[in-house]
C-alpha positions as CSV (number, residue, x, y, z in Angstrom):
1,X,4.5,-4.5,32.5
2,X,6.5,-7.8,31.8
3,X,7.9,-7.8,28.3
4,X,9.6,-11.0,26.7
5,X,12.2,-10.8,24.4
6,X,12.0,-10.5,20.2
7,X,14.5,-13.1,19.1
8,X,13.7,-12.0,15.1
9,X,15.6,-8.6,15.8
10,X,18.1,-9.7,18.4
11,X,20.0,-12.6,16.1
12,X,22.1,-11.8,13.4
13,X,21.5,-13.3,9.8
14,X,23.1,-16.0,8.5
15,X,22.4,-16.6,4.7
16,X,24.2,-20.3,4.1
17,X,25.8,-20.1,0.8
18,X,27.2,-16.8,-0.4
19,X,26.2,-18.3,-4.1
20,X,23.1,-18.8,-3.5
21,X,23.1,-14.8,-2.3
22,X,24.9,-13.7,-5.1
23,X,21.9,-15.2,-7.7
24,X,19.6,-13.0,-5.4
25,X,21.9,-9.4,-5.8
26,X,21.7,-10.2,-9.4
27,X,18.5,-10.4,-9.6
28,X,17.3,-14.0,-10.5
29,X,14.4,-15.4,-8.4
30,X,14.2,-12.3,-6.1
31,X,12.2,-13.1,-3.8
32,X,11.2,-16.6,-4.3
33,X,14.7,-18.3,-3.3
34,X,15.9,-15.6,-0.6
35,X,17.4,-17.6,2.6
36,X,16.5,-14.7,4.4
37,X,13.3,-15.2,6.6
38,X,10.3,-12.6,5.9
39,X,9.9,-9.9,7.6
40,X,13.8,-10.5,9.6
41,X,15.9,-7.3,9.7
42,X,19.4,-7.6,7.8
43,X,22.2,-6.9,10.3
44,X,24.1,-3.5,9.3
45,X,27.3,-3.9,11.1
46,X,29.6,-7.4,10.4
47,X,29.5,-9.8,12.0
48,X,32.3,-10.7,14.7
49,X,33.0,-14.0,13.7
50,X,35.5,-14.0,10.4
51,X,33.6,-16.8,8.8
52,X,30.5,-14.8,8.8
53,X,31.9,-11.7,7.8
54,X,31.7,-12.9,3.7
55,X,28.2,-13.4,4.2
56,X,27.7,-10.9,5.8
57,X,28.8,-8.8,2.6
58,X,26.8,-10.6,-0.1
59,X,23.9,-9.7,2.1
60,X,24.7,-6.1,2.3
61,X,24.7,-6.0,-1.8
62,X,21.0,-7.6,-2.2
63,X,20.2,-5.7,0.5
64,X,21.5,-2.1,-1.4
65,X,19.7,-4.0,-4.9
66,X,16.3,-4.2,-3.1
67,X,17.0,-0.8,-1.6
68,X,17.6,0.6,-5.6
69,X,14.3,-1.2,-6.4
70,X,12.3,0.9,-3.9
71,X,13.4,4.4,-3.9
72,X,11.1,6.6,-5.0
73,X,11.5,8.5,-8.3
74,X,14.2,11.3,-8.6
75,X,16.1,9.4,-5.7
76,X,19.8,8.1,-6.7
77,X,22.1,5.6,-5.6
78,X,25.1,5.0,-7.3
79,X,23.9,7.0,-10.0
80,X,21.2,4.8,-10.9
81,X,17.3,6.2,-10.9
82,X,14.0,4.3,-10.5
83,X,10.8,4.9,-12.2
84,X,7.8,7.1,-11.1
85,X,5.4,4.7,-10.2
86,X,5.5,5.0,-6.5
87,X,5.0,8.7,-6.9
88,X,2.4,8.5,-9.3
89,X,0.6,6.4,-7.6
90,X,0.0,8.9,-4.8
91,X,-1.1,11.8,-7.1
92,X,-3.5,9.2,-9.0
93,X,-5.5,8.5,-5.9
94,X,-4.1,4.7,-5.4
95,X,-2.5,2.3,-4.0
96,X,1.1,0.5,-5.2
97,X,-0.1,-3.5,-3.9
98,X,2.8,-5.2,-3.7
99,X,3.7,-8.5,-5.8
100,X,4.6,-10.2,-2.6
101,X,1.0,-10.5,-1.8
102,X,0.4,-13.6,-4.0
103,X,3.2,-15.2,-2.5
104,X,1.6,-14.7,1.1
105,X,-1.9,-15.6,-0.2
106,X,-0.2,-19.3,-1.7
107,X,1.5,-19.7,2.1
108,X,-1.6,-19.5,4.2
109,X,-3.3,-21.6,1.8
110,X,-5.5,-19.0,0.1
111,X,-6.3,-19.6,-3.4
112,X,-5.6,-16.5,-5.4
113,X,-8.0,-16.8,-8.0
114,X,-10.9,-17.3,-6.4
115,X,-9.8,-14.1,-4.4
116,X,-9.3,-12.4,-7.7
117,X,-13.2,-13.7,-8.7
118,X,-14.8,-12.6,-5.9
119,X,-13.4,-9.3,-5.9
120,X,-14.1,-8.4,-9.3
121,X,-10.5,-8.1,-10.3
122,X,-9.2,-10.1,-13.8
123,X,-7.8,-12.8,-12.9
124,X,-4.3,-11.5,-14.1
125,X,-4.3,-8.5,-11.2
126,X,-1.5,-9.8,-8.8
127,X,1.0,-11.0,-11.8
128,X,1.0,-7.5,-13.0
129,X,4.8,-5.7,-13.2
130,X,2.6,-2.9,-11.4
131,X,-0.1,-3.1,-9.7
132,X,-2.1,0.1,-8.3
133,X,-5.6,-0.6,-6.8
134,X,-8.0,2.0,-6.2
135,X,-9.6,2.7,-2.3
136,X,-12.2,0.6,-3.3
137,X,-10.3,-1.8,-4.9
138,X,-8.5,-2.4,-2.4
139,X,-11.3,-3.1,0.1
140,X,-12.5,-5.5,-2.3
141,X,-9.6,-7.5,-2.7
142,X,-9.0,-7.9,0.9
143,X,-12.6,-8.3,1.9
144,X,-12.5,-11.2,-0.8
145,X,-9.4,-12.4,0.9
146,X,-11.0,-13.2,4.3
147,X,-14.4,-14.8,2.6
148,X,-12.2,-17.2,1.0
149,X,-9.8,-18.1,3.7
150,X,-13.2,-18.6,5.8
151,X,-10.9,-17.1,8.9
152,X,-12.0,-13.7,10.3
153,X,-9.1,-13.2,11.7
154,X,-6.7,-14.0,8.9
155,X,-5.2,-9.9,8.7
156,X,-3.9,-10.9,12.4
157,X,-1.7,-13.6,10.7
158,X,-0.5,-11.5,7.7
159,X,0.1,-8.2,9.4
160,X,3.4,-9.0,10.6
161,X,4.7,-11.0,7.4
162,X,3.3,-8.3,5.1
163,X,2.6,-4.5,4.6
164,X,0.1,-3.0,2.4
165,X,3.1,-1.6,0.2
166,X,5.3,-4.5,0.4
167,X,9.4,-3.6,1.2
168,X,9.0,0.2,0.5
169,X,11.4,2.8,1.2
170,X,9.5,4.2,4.3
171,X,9.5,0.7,5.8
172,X,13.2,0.1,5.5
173,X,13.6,3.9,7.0
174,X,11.4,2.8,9.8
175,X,12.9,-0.5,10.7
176,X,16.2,1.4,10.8
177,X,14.7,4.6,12.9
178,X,15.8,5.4,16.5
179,X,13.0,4.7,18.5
180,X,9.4,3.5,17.9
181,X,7.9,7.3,18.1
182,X,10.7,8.2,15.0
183,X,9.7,5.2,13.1
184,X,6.0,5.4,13.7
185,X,6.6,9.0,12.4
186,X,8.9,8.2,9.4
187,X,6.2,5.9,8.2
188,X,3.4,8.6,8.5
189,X,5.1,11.3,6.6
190,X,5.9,9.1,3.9
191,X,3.1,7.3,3.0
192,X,2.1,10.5,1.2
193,X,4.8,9.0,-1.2
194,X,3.0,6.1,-2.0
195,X,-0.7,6.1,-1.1
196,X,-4.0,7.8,0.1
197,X,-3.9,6.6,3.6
198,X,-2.8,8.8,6.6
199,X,-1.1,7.5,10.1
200,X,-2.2,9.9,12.6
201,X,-0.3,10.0,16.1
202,X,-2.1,11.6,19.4
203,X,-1.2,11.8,22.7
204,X,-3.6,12.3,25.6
205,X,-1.8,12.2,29.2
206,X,0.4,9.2,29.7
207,X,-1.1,7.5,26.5
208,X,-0.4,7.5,22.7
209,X,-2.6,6.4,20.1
210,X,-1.5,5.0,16.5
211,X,-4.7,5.4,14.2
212,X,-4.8,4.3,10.6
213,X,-7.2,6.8,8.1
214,X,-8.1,5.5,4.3
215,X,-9.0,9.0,2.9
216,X,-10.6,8.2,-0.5
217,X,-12.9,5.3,1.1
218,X,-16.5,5.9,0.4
219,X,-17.1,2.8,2.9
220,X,-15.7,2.0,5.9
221,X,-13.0,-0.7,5.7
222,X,-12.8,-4.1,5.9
223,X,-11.9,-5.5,9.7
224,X,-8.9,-7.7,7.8
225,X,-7.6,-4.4,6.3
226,X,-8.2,-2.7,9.5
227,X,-6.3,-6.0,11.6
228,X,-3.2,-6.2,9.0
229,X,-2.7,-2.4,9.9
230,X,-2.6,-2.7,13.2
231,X,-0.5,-5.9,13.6
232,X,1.7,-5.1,11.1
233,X,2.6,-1.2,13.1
234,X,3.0,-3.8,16.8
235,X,5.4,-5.9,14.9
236,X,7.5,-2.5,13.2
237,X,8.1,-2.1,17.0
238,X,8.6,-5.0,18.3
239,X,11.2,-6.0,15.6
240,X,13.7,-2.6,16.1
241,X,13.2,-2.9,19.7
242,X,14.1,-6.4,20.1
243,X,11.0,-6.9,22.8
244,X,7.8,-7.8,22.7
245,X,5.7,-5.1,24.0
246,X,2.4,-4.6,23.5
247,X,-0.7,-1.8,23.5
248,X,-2.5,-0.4,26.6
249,X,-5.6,-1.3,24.6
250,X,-6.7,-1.8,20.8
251,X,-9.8,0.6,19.5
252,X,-12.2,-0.6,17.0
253,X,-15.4,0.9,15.1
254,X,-16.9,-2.1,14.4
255,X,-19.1,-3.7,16.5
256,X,-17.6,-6.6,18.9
257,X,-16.6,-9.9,16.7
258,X,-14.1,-12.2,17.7
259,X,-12.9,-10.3,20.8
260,X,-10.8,-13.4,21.9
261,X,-8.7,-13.5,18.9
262,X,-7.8,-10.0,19.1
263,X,-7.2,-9.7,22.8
264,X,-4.8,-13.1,22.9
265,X,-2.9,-11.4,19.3
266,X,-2.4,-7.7,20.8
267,X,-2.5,-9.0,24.8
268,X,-4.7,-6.2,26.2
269,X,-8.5,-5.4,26.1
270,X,-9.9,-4.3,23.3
271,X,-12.7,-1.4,22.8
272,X,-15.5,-2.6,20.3
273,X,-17.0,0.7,18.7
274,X,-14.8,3.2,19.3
275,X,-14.4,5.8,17.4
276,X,-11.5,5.7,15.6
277,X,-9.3,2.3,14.7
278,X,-6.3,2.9,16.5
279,X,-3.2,1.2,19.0
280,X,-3.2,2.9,22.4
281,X,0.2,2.5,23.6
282,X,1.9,3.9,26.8
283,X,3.8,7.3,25.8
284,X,7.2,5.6,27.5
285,X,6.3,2.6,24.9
286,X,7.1,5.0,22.1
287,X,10.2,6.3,23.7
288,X,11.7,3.0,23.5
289,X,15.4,2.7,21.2
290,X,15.3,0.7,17.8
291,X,18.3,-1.9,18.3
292,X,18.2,-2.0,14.2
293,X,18.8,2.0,14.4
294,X,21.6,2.7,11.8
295,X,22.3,6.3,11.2
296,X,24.5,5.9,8.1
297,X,21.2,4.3,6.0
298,X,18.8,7.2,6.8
299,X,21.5,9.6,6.3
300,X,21.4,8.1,2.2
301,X,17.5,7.9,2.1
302,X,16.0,10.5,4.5
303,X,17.0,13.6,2.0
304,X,16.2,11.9,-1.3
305,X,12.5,11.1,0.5
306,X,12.3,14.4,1.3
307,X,12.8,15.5,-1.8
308,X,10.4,13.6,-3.3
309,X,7.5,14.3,-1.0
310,X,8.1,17.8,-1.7
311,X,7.9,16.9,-5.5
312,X,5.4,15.1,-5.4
313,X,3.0,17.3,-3.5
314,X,3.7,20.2,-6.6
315,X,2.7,17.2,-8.6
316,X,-0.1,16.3,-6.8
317,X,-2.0,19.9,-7.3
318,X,-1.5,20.3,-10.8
319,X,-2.6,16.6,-11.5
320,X,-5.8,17.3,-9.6
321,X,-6.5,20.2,-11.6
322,X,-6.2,18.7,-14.7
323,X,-8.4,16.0,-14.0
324,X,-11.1,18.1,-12.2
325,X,-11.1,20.2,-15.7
326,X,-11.5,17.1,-17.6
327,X,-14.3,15.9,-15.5
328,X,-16.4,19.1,-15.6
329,X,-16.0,18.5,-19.7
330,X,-17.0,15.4,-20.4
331,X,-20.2,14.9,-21.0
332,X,-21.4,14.3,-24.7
333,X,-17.8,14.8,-25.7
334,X,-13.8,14.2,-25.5
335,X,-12.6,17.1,-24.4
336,X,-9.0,17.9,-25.8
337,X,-5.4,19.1,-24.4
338,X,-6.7,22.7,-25.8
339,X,-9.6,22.5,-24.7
340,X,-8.7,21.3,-20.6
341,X,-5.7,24.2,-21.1
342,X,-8.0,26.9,-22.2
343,X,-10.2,25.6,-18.6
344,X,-7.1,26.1,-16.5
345,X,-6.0,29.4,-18.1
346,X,-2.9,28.1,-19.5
347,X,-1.6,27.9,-23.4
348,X,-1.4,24.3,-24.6
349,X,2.3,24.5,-24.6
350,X,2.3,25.1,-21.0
351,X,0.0,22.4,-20.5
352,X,1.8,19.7,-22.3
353,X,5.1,21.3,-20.8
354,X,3.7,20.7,-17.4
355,X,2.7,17.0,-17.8
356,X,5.6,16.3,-19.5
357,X,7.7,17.2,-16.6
358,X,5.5,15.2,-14.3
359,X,6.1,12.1,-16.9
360,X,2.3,11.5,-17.3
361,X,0.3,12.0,-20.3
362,X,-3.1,13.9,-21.1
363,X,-4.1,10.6,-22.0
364,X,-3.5,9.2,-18.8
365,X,-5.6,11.8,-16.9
366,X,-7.9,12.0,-19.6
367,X,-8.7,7.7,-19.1
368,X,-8.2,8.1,-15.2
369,X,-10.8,11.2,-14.6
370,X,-13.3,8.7,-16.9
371,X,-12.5,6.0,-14.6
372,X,-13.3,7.7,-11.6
373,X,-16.6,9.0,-13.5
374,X,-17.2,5.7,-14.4
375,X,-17.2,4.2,-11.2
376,X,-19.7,7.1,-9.4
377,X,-22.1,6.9,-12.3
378,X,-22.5,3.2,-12.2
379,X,-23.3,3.1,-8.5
380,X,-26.0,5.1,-9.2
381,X,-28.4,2.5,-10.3
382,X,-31.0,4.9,-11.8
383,X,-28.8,5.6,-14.8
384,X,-28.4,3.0,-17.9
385,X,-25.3,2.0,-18.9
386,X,-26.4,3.9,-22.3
387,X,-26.3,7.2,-20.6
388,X,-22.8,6.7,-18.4
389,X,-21.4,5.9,-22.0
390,X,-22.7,9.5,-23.2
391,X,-21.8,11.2,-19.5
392,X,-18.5,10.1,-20.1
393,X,-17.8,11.0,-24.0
394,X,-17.4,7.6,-25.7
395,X,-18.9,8.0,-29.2
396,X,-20.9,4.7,-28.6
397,X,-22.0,2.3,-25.5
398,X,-19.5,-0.5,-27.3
399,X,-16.4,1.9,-27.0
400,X,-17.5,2.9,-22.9
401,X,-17.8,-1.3,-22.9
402,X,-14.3,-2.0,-24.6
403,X,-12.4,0.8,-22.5
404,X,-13.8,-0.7,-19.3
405,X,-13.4,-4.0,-19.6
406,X,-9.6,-3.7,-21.3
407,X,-8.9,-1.8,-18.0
408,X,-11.0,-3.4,-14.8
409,X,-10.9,-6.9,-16.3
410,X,-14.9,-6.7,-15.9
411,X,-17.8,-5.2,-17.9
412,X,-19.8,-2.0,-16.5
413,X,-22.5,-4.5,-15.8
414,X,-20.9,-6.8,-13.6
415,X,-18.6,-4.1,-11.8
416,X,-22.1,-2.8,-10.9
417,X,-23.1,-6.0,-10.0
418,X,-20.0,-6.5,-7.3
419,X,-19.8,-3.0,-6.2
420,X,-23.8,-2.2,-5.7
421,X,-26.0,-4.8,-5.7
422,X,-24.2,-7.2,-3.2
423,X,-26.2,-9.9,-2.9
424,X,-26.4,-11.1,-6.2
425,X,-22.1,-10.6,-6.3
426,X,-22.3,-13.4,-3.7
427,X,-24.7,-15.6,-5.5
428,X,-22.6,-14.8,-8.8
429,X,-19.8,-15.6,-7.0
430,X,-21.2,-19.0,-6.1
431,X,-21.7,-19.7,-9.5
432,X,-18.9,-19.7,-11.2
């Protein structure tokens, strides 16, 4: 198979002025002044030439900043800790969206708030310090994205300019990996550290198939989603190999739709309802070396990952508990620390003990396990909005109104609007 080469891994970085670099390390206009091309991988050796060598540095130290800015908790460079939110957002069930996606929206030309709009998200949601989307939510927003961008095939484009967790630990560890099989690996064991989606690898014969599983999805995902995934796990290995190779064949569930856009992107055939959404690549495809491979990097972030998986997944089962317990309490009432402790078996001081080590609060589980309520009771159209109030154990319909709006930027009536009765979403949508 002929393969062509991938000049955005095979040319070393040049940044222009080391000032300009220097105002980036420190911290001032991250990411919106960076002379660094998106999505280009930061060489890890210096440069030959002397006169390069200086920038060559500069970029190393915004490189090891952004680095800081994305390890997961309990990880440490330079004695310096992050915050929990990447973990916590795994053991909550969603997804960390990263602030970079407003950026990519403005470059294609997307207008962000009417996104926002018609996906039922304030319009506020993408300027947030954190933003963590549920399954659902997440479908929405990107289903919203291709309506209003009016092309199909718009994931195709931002695939390889964006993940769905923006420059996260496990994607630096995988652009850095020493083949295509290690990185496609790296990047399925530690997604667990940031999200409820699953990368599962197969082989069958000569072949080797990269599918893409949202677990928590209660409807099948949108094809943008679905295209973004796929393009943006080609360009991971096209980037650390240097070449561009490309699939055996591309696998779809959804019925055939724009089959020439997808088979000119990807450059093979591609299987309309399939069983699985997937990237069938050649086993000797996944064999090939990363040129980006740098030992000394995953030597500093491998263990700490490690680490934190492990931590996370203790985390993980006693969150769960917790808000299972609080779930089979509500109804008619706000059930207590005591009380959820007394359901688990455990004193309150152990409780509290327990969720203070994990850095959450009851209060957090307590508002989460109603919001998950929430959300199944108000797709079920035969219950009044009266009634979810009581199943959920606000004292009143106004305090179940307040506490939904002040957290999904929409009241229970037109979240059920969006999310159930479709049709009039769209002409709601059309309204405004």
């Amino acid at each position: 198979m002929a393969v062509e080469p991938f000049l955005g891994a095979s040319k070393a970085v040049h940044a222009g002025k080391a000032e300009e670099v220097e105002d980036e390390a420190r911290g001032s206009a991250m990411h919106a002044s960076l002379p660094v091309p998106a999505g280009t991988v930061l060489p890890l050796t210096p440069p030959e030439s002397p006169a390069l060598r200086l920038d060559w540095r500069v970029l190393q130290r915004f490189w090891r900043v952004r680095l800081m800015q994305t390890i997961p908790l309990g990880c440490k460079i330079d004695r310096m800790n992050t915050t929990p939110t990447r973990a916590y957002a795994a053991m909550s069930g969603r997804f960390r969206v990263s602030r970079l996606v407003a950026r990519q929206l403005k470059d294609h030309g997307i207008p962000e708030l009417a996104v926002l709009r018609r996906a039922g998200l304030w319009d506020g949601w993408l300027r947030q310090e954190k933003i963590l989307a549920t399954t659902e939510e997440l479908f929405g927003f990107w289903r919203a994205v291709e309506e209003v961008s009016g092309d199909p095939t718009v994931g195709l484009r931002l695939g390889p300019n964006l993940s769905i967790d923006g420059g996260t630990p496990q994607t630096i560890a995988a652009l850095h990996s020493e083949s295509f099989l290690d990185a496609i690996q790296r990047i399925a064991r530690y997604k667990k550290l940031t999200c409820p989606e699953e990368i599962r690898v197969t082989r069958a014969r000569d072949e080797c198939a990269v599918e893409f599983l949202f677990l928590l999805g209660a409807r099948a995902e949108p094809p943008i989603l679905v295209d973004l995934c796929l393009a943006w796990i080609l360009d991971i290995g096209q980037r650390g190999t240097g070449v561009r190779f490309y699939p055996l064949r591309v696998e779809l569930i959804r019925p055939p739709d724009h089959r020439e856009a997808l088979e000119e992107h990807f450059r093979c055939r591609v299987k309309f309802g399939a069983a699985r959404n997937a990237l069938v690549f050649r086993s000797s495809d996944l064999s090939r070396p990363f040129i980006t491979h740098n030992p000394e990097l995953l030597a500093l972030i491998t263990p700490q990952m490690d680490a934190e998986l492990a931590a996370t997944q203790s985390r993980r089962n006693v969150v769960d508990e917790v808000k299972t317990a609080v779930k089979r309490l509500l109804a008619g009432r706000r059930p207590t620390l005591k009380d959820v402790a007394r359901a688990l078996g455990l004193s309150t001081r152990t409780l509290q003990r327990q969720l203070t080590g994990l850095r959450v609060s009851f209060q957090q589980m307590l508002q989460e396990a109603r919001q998950e309520l929430a959300h199944h009771y108000l797709t079920d159209e035969s219950l009044e909005l009266t009634e979810v109030a009581y199943l959920l154990g606000f004292a009143d319909a106004n305090s179940f109104f307040r506490a939904f709006q002040r957290r999904e930027g929409v009241s229970p009536y037109r979240w059920r609007c969006r999310h159930v009765n479709q049709p009039d979403a769209a002409r709601s949508a059309k309204t405004r």
